[in-house]
C-alpha positions as CSV (number, residue, x, y, z in Angstrom):
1,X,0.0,0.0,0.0
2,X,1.2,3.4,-1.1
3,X,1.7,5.2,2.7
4,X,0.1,8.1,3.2
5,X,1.7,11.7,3.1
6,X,2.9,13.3,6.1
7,X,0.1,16.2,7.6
8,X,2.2,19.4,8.4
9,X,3.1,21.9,11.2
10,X,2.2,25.4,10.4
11,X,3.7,27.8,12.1
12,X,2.7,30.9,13.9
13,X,-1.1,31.2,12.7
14,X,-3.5,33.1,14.9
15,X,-6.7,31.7,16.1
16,X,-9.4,34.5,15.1
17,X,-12.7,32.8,16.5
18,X,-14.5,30.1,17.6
19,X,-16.3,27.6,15.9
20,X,-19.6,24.5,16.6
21,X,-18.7,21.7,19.2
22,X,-16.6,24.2,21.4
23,X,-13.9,24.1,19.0
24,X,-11.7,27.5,17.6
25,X,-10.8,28.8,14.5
26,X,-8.0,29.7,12.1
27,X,-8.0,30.6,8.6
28,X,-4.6,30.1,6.3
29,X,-5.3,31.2,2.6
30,X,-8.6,29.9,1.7
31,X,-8.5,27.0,4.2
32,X,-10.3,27.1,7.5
33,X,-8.6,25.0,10.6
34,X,-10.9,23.5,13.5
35,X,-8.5,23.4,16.7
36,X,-9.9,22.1,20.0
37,X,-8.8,24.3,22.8
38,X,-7.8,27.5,21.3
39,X,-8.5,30.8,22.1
40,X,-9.1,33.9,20.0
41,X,-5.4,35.7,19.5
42,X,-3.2,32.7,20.2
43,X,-0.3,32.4,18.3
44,X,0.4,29.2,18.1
45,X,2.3,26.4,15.8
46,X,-1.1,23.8,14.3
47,X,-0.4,20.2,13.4
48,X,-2.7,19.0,11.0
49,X,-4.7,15.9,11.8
50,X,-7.0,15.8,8.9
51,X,-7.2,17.3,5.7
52,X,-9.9,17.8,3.0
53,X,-10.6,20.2,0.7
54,X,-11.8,23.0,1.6
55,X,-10.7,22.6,6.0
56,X,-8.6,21.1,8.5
57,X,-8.7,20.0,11.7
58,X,-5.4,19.8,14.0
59,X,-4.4,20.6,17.8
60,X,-2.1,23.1,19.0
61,X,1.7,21.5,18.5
62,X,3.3,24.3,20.5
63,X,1.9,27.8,21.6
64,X,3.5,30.7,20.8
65,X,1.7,33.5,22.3
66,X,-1.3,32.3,23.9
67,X,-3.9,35.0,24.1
68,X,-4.6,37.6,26.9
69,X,-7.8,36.7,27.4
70,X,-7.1,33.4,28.6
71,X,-7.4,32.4,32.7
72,X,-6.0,28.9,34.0
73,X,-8.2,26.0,34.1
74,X,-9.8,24.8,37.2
75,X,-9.4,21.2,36.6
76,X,-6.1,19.0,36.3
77,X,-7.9,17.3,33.5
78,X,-9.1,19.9,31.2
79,X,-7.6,19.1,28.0
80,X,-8.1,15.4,27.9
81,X,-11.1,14.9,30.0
82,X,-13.4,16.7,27.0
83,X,-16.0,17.7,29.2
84,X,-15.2,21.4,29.6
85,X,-13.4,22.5,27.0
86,X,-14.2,26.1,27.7
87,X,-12.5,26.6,31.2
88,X,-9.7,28.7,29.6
89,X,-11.9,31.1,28.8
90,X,-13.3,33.6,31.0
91,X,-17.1,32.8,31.9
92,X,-18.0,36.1,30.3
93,X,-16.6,35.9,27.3
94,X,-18.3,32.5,26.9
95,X,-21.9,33.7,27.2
96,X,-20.8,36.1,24.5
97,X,-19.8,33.6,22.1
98,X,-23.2,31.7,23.1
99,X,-24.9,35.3,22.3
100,X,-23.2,34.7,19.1
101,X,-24.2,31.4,18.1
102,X,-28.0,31.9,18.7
103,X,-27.9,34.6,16.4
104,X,-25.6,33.4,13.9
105,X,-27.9,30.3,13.4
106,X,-31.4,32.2,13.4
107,X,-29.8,34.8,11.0
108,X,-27.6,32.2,8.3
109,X,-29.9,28.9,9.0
110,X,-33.7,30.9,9.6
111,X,-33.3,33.4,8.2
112,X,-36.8,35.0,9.0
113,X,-37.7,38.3,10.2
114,X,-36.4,38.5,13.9
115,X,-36.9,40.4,16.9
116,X,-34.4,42.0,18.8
117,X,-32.4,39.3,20.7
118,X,-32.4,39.2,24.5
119,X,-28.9,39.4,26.6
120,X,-28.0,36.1,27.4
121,X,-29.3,34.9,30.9
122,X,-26.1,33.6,32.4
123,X,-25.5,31.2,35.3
124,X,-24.8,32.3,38.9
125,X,-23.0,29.4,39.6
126,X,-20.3,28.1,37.5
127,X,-18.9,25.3,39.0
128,X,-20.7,22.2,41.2
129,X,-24.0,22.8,39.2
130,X,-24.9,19.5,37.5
131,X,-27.6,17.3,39.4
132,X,-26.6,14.5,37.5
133,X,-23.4,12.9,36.6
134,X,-22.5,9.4,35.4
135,X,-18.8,7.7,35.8
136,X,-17.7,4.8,34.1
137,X,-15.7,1.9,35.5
138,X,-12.9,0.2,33.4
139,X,-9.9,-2.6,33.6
140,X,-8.0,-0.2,31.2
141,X,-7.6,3.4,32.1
142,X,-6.7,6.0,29.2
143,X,-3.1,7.0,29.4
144,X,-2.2,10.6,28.9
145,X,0.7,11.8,26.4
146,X,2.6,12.7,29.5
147,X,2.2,9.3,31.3
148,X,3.2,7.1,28.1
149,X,6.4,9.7,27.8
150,X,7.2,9.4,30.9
151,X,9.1,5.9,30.2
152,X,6.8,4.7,33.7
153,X,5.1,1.4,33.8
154,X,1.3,1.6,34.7
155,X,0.4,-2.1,35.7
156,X,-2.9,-1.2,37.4
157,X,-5.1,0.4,35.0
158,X,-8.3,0.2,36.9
159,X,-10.0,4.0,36.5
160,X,-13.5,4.9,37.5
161,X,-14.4,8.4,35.6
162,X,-15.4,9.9,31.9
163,X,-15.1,8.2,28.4
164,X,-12.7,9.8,26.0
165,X,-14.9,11.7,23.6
166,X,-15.2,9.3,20.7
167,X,-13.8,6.5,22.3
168,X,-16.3,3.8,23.3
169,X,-13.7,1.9,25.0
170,X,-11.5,4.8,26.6
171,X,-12.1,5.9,30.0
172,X,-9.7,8.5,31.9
173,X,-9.3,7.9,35.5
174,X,-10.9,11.1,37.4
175,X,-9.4,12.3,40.9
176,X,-12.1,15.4,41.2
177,X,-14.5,16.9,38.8
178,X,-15.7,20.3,39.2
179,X,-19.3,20.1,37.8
180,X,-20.9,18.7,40.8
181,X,-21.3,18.7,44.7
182,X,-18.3,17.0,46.3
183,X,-20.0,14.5,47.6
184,X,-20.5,13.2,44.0
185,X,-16.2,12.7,44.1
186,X,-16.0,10.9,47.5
187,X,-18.3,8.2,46.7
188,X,-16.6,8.0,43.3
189,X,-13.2,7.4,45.2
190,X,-14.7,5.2,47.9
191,X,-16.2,2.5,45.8
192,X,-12.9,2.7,43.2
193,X,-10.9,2.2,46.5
194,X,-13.2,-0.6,48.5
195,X,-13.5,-2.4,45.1
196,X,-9.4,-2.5,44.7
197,X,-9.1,-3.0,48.6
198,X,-11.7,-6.6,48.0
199,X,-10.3,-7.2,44.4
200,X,-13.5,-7.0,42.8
201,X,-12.7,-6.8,38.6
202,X,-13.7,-3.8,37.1
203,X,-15.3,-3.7,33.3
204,X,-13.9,-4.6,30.5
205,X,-15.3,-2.4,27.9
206,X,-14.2,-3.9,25.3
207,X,-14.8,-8.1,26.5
208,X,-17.7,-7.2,28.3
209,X,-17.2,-8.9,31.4
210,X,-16.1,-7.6,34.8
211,X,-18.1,-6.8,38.4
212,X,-17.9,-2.4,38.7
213,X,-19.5,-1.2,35.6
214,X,-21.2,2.1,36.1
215,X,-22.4,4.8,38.5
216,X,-25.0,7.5,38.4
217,X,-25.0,10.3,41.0
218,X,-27.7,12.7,41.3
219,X,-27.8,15.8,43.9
220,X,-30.7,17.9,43.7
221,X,-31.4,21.3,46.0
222,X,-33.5,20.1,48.7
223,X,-30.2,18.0,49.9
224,X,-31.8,14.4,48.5
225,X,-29.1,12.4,47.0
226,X,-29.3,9.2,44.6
227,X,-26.8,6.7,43.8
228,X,-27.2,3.7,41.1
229,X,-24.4,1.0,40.9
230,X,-24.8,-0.6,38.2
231,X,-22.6,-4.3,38.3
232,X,-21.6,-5.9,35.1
233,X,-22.1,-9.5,36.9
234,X,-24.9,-11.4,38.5
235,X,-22.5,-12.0,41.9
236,X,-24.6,-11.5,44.6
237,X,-22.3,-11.7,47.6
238,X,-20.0,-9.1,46.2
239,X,-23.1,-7.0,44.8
240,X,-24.6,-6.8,48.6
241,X,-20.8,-6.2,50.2
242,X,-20.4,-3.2,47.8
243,X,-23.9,-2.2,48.4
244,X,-23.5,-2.4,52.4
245,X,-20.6,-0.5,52.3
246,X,-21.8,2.3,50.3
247,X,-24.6,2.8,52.8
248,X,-22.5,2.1,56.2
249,X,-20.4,5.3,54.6
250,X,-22.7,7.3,53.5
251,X,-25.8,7.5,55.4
252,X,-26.8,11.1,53.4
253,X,-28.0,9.0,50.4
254,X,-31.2,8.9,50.4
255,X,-32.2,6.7,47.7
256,X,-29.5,3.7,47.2
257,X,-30.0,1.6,44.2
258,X,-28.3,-1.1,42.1
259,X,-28.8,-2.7,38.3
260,X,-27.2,-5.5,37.1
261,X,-26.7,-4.6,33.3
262,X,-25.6,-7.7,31.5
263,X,-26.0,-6.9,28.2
264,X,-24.0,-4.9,25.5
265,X,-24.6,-1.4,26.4
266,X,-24.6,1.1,29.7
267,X,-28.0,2.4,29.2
268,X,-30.6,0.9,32.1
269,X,-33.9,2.3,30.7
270,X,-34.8,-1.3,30.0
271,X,-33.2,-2.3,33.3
272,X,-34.6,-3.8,36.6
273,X,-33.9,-1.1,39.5
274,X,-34.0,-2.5,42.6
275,X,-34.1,-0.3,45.8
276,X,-31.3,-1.8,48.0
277,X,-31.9,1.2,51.0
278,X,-34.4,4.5,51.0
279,X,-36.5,5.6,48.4
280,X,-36.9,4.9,44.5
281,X,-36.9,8.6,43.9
282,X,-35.5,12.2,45.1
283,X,-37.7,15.3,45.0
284,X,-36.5,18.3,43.7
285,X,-38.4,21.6,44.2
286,X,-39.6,24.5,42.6
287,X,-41.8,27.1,43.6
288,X,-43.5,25.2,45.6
289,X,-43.8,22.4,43.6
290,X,-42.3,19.1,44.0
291,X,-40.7,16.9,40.9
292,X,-40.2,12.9,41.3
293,X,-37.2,12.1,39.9
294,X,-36.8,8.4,39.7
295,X,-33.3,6.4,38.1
296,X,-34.6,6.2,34.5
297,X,-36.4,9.8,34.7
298,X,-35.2,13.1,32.4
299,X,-34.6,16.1,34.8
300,X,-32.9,19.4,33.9
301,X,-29.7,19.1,34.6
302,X,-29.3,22.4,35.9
303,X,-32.1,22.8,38.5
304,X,-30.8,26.4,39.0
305,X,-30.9,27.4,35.7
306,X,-34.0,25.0,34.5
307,X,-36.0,27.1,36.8
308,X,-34.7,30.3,34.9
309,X,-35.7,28.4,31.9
310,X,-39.1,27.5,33.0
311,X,-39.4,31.0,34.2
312,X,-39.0,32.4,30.4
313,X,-41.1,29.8,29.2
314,X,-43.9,30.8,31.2
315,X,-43.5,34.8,30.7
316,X,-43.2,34.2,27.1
317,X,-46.6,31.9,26.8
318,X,-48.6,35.1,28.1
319,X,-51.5,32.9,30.1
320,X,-54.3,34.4,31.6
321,X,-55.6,31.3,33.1
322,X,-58.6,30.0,30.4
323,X,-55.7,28.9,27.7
324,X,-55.5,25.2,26.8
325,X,-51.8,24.4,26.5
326,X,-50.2,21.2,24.6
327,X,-47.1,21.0,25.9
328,X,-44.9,18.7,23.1
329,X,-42.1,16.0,24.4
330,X,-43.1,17.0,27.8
331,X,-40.6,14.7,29.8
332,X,-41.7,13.9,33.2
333,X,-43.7,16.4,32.6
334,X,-41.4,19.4,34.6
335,X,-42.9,22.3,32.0
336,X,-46.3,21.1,31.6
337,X,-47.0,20.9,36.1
338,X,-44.8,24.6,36.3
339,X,-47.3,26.6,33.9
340,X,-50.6,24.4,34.7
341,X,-52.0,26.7,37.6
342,X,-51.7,29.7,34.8
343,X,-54.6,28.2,32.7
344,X,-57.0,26.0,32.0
345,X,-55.5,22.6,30.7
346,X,-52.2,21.4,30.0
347,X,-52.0,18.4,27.4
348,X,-48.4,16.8,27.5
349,X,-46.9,14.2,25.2
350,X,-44.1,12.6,25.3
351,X,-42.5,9.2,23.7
352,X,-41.3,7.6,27.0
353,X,-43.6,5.8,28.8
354,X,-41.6,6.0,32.3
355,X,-41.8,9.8,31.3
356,X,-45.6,9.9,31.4
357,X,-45.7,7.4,34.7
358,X,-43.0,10.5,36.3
359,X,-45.6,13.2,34.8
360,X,-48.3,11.8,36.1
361,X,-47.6,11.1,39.8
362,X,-45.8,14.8,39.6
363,X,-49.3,16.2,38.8
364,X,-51.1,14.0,41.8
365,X,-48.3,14.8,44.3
366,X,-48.9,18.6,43.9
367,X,-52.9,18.3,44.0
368,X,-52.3,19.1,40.1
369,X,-55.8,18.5,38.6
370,X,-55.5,20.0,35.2
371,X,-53.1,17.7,33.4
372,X,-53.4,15.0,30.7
373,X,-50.3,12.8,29.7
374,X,-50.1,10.8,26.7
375,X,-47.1,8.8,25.7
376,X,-45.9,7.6,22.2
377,X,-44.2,8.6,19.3
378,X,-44.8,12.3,18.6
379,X,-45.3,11.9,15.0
380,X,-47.8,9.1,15.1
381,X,-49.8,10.8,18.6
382,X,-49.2,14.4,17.3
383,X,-51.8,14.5,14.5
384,X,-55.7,15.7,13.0
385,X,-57.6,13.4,14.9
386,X,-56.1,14.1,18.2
387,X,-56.4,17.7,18.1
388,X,-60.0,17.4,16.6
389,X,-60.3,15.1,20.2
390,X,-58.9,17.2,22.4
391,X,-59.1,20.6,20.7
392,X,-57.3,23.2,19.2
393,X,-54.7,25.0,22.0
394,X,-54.6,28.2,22.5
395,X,-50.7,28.0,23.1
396,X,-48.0,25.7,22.2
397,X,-45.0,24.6,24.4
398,X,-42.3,22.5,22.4
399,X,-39.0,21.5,24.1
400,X,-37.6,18.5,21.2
401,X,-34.4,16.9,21.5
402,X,-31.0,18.0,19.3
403,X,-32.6,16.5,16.5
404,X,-35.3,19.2,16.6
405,X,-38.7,18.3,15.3
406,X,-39.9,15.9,12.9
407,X,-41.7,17.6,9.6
408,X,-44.9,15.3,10.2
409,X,-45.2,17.7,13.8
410,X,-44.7,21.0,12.4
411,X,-47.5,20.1,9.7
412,X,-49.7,19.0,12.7
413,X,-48.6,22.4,14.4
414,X,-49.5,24.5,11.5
415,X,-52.9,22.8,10.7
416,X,-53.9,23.2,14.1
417,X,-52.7,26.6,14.6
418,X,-52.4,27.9,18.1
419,X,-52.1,31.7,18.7
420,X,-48.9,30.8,20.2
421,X,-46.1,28.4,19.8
422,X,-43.4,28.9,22.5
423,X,-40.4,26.5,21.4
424,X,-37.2,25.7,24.0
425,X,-34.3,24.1,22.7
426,X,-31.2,23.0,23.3
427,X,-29.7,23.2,19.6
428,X,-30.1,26.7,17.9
429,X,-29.1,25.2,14.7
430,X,-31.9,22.8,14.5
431,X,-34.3,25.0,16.2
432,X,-33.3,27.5,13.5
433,X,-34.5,24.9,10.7
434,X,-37.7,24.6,12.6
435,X,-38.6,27.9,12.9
436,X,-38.2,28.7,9.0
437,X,-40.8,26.2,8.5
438,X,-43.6,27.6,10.9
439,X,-42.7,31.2,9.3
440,X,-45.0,30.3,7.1
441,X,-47.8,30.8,9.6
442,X,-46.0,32.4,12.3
443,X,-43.7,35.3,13.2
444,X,-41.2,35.4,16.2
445,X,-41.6,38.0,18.6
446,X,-39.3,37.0,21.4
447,X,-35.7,35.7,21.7
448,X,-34.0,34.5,25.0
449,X,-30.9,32.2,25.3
450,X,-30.1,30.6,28.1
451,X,-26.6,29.1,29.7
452,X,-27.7,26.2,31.5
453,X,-23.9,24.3,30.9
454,X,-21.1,27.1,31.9
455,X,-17.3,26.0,30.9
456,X,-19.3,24.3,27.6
457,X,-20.5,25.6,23.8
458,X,-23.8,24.2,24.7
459,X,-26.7,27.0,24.6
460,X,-30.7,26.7,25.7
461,X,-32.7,29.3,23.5
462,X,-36.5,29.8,23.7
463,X,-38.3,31.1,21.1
464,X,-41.7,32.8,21.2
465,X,-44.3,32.8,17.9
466,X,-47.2,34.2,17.4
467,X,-49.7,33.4,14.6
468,X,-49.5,35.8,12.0
């Protein structure tokens, strides 16, 4: 086979800007160069890791001058770890460049007639703000550039933390991440240590066998705390010694489950949860209002900021209390509860069926009596007949995934017509696409982004319509 030629180092080129996915940007003749980690004015030598015609990608070979605005990272694994890839940037210049991106993708993907945009609403905390996090256990750590330099044998490889991005099988060992309360670390280190200390295997990601798979850790503001083990083997004894030990060490967990996940992949939707100590759920709170949050339920994973967000959502839906609402892929039903004692009806649907379960018993547990949850695909449940059923809302409330919505829904949606559509989501790009298809019948009144992930390129914007 012919081998293949040799990318280059380019020297000193300036990074001008950043880019999608978090990453930076510099241009060299007519070629533009994605490069994870830069900063705008960083002089900088780029190796080139791939090549096509018209861009590159590479990674920062040696800085030059790095720019003034950056500020030292926060974590000893920011570079590798992929998870915040914005810590060297100051927090306000990041909601800037989130401004940005909101308006560069209504403006270049939309492009519709647009209100003024609102100032980004920023997070107060930057750091320990995710209720959720989930670490991975694995046989073979992921050694950094430094480590495999360093000439230093590594013969236990056992890691419990994050999978490389784009690495299936790649898991870096982490001592403390940032993004959560502390409490989220100690257990972390406990069960890697008290595993090691018994010689329990942990997972082979690769051979699929091994006892200390996965945990999930959620923290939520009234204090509750859940824990999920999930084991990689059906070995009972050490599955209850792990288990008692967890709970004789930390008595502040208030719901303490375990899964045993024998097949191929981590996710335990289709899992058996079994309550080894406490509840089955934490409760997280909001105005008043208390949200079940069970293993397998979606929650905001920013309950600080999701309640900014649900805040906007409400103020831009403009209900005086006779409206009936449909609230599209509704979740657990978080947006649909929050508005319902501002009008007359809330209809949620949503394609999960644990989802609508978690909905439901949030509307009884609040005396809720104004709610109706439905569950199935959107496209399929979302159509004529059902709005001829359960008639026509006055006001929309959409919150799809990154894939946006499916063109069967916004042909429901414009058929039906409410007087208002008020659309959240967590991908301006493909909210952007979206929203040039209901221009037919609609006209955007009201921009707001939202940072609901500091230290990250990922941006919340809601968008409010109103029939033209």
């Amino acid at each position: 086979m012919r081998k293949k030629k040799a990318l280059p180092i380019l020297e000193n080129i300036e990074i001008t800007d950043f880019a999608a996915e978090g990453k930076s940007i510099a241009r060299v003749d007519d070629m533009v160069i994605f490069i994870p980690y830069g900063a705008p004015g960083d002089i900088a030598d780029v190796k080139i890791d791939k090549k096509k015609r018209n861009y590159a990608e590479g990674h920062i070979h040696e800085m030059k001058s790095p720019s003034g605005m950056r500020v030292k990272p926060v974590c000893e694994h920011f570079g590798v770890c992929g998870g915040c890839k914005w810590q060297h940037i100051p927090y306000s210049k990041q909601i800037e460049f989130k401004q940005q991106q909101v308006c560069d993708a209504l403006t270049r993907i939309a492009k519709i007639e647009l209100p003024e945009i609102s100032p980004i609403k920023g997070a107060n905390d930057i750091w320990c703000y995710r209720n959720k996090l989930e670490y991975t256990f694995s046989n073979k750590s992921w050694l950094t550039y430094e480590q495999m330099r360093s000439g230093e044998e590594f013969p236990n490889r056992n890691a419990a933390g994050f999978h490389i991005p784009g690495a299936f099988d790649k898991v870096l060992d982490i001592k403390k991440c940032h993004l959560q309360d502390d409490i989220s670390n100690r257990i972390r280190l406990f069960i890697k240590d008290y595993a090691l200390e018994k010689g329990y295997s942990f997972y082979d990601l690769r051979e699929q066998h091994g006892l200390m798979r996965t945990i999930m850790v959620r923290v939520v503001s009234t204090g509750e705390i859940m824990l999920v083990v999930v084991f990689g083997e059906d070995n009972r004894s050490a599955i209850d010694d792990v288990m008692a030990a967890v709970k004789s060490s930390f008595p502040e967990i208030t719901s303490l489950l375990y899964v045993v996940n024998l097949k191929a992949n981590d996710t335990i939707g289709d899992q058996n949860i079994i309550t080894y100590s406490g509840r089955d759920y934490i409760e997280e709170e909001m105005e008043g209002l208390r949200f079940r949050i069970g293993a397998k339920s979606f929650y905001q994973t920013n309950s600080l900021q999701a309640y900014e967000l649900y805040k906007v959502v409400r103020d831009f839906a403009e209900l005086k209390g006779n409206e009936l609402v449909y609230d599209l892929y509704t979740g657990t039903g978080t947006i649909a509860n929050f508005v319902a004692r501002n009008c007359k009806q809330v209809i949620g649907i949503e394609y999960v069926p644990e989802a609508i379960d978690d909905a439901k018993i949030n509307s009884e547990v609040n005396g809720i009596g104004n709610t109706l949850f439905y569950a199935g695909d959107m496209k399929d449940v979302l159509n004529d007949n059902f709005v001829a059923e359960h008639g026509v809302p006055n006001v929309m409330i959409v919150d799809p995934p990154r894939a946006g919505m499916h063109e069967d829904v916004v042909k429901v949606i414009l058929n039906a017509s409410p007087k208002r559509i008020v659309y959240v989501s967590c991908n301006p790009a493909t909210q952007a696409r979206d929203l040039s298809m209901l221009d037919a019948k609609y006209r955007a009144v009201k921009v707001q982004p939202v940072d609901m992930f500091p230290h990250t390129h990922h941006v919340e914007n809601v968008v409010a319509l109103e029939l033209r």
